[in-house]
C-alpha angles and dihedrals in degrees: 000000000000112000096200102126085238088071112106099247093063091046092060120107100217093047095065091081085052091059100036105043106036114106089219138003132210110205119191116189129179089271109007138047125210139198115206120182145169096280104011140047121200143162130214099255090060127099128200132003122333127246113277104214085049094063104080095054088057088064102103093086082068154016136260107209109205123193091240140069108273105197089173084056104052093047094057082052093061091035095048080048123048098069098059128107134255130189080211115036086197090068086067091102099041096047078053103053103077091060097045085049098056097043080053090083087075102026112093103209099023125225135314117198085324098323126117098233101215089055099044098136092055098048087042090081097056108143139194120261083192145028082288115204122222118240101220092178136125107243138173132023099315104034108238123159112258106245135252099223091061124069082232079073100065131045122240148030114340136156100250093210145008108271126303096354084189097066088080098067100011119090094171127001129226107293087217085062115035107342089208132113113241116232128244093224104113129052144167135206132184139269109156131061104218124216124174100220116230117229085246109078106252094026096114118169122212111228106216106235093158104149087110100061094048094051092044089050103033095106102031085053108113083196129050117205114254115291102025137104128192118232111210122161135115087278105046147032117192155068143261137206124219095226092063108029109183088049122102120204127195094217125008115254125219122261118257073242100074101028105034124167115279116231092221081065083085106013084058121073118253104252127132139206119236126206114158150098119289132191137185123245144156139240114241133199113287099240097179124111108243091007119174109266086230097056135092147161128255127221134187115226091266082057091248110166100247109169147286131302129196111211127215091215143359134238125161104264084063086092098037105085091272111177118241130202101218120191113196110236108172129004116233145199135205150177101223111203108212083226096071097060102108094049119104112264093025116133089190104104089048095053108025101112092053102042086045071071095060100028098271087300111142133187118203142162115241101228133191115209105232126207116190126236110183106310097335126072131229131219099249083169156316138259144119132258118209108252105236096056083044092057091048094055120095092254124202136210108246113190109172137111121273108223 
């Protein structure tokens, strides 16, 4: 067999836990055979012992497991995933779930339909790379449709997570992986309590997204969970976890112990309840160079510039001043860096005259555009609307379920 990644066994989607999972792997081509574990990587013409600094780029054939939640990591999985085929589009879930099992083990809350639960808010913004298609199929053992909330629910290439998830817990990475600090320069904060519906009317399920109250409570707590040790002098503010010595956290995280994954995650269907604010908006003409063909810019209807949208697909009205309903699901806060302007998904040249005001800092709602089927909504896409224009909007209670 070829072992270029374009070769169809590597574009399968059931053959990524294979790769991934297995402790070692015993790989037979038409001329060469290969040994891939869990820290080296060699080939039968090779003599010796591998590079070690080479090591760590022929992982891909496996993975490292940490005692921590990853959020990076789990975010290259989805993203390593998603575009993958499948001869069944309904086994999407199921191909999936080893791999989801097995990254259980340091993920308080588990998972609900690919998203790590204690970080909701955060997975929650994932956004296409691509005209995405939605996979409006049963799947698993109880049938239920996938969501279209969660990137499990659309086919093809798509960016898990905003950009570094971690920033918000990790102070310094693992010097073995990446020996830089990480910057403080993006944060979330709640708006919606989120609650997975029962198939029986009045069984709602809390979904533990829970990141908020341990960061709001990491310095007032008298008691640490197990593991962990508060850092507290004139040079440093942190904590560390025994687990993973040379890391710094800005708040401790629960153990998988005291908040494990709840089978009616997946035995449940994924609906969600949706209480929040909503406001009405249109799309404008993409003016960036290079821009994403899935981005666009958002309006008011005094034409107001009001922020950025991911789409989940593209036809051609996107770009045609279509109205969207857009419904607020988290607040947000960021240091814009006036380099980054002319990236996709940037709001900086929008906005730069006004955040030079407040030192580039710059508040916003994260927002889903909602499309309605029958009495339920639908994820159409994903973005964020500065805070000010959305505050100024006439902004309307929305209760209904997200499917």
């Amino acid at each position: 067999m070829d072992l270029s990644q374009k070769q169809k066994y590597y574009d399968r989607g059931w053959t990524m836990q294979e790769q991934y999972l297995s402790p070692r792997c015993l790989i037979l081509s038409d001329s060469m055979a290969y040994w891939a574990c869990q820290v080296s990587f060699r080939k039968e013409d090779v003599h010796g012992e591998p590079d070690i600094q080479q090591r760590r780029s022929r992982l891909p054939f496996t993975m490292l497991f940490k005692r921590w939640p990853d959020l990076e990591a789990w975010k290259e999985l989805c993203q390593r995933y998603n575009p993958k085929q499948f001869t069944f589009q309904e086994d999407v879930y199921v191909a999936f779930s080893g791999i989801q099992r097995a990254m259980e083990k340091s993920f308080p809350g588990g998972f609900l339909y690919g998203l790590p639960e204690f970080f909701f808010d955060f997975m929650l913004l994932w956004w296409p790379c691509e005209s995405i298609k939605r996979r409006r199929i049963a799947c698993g053992q109880h049938g239920h449709p996938l969501p279209s909330w969660s990137w499990l629910g659309w086919e093809g290439q798509i960016v898990a997570a905003p950009h570094d998830p971690w920033e918000d817990y990790v102070k310094l990475a693992d010097p073995d992986d990446f020996n830089v600090g990480v910057s403080e320069d993006y944060r979330i904060y709640p708006l919606v309590k989120w609650m997975q519906v029962g198939e029986k009317q009045g069984q709602p399920r809390e979904v533990r997204n829970h990141y908020h109250v341990w960061r709001e409570k990491a310095w007032g707590a008298s008691e640490l969970p197990p593991g962990w040790t508060r850092i507290e002098n004139k040079r440093e503010k942190s904590f560390t976890l025994e687990h993973v010595p040379d890391m710094l956290f800005k708040y401790p995280l629960p153990s998988v112990d005291s908040l494990p994954p709840d089978d009616l995650q997946w035995m449940w269907p994924p609906f969600l309840h949706l209480q929040s604010k909503r406001a009405f908006f249109k799309t404008m003409t993409t003016t960036l160079p290079n821009a994403d063909p899935m981005f666009l810019f958002i309006a008011d209807d005094d034409d107001r510039p009001a922020g950025i949208i991911f789409s989940n697909s593209s036809h051609p009205n996107l770009r045609k001043s279509e109205p969207c309903e857009l419904v607020a699901i988290s607040r947000g806060t960021a240091k814009q860096n006036p380099e980054c302007a002319d990236m996709p998904g940037s709001t900086i040249d929008l906005y730069w005259d006004e955040l030079r005001k407040h030192d580039g800092f710059y508040e916003f709602y994260n927002v889903l555009w909602i499309k309605w089927e029958g009495d339920h909504v639908v994820r159409e896409g994903v973005g964020r609307i500065e805070k000010s224009v959305w505050e100024m909007q006439t902004l309307e209670e929305i209760d209904t379920q997200l499917h």
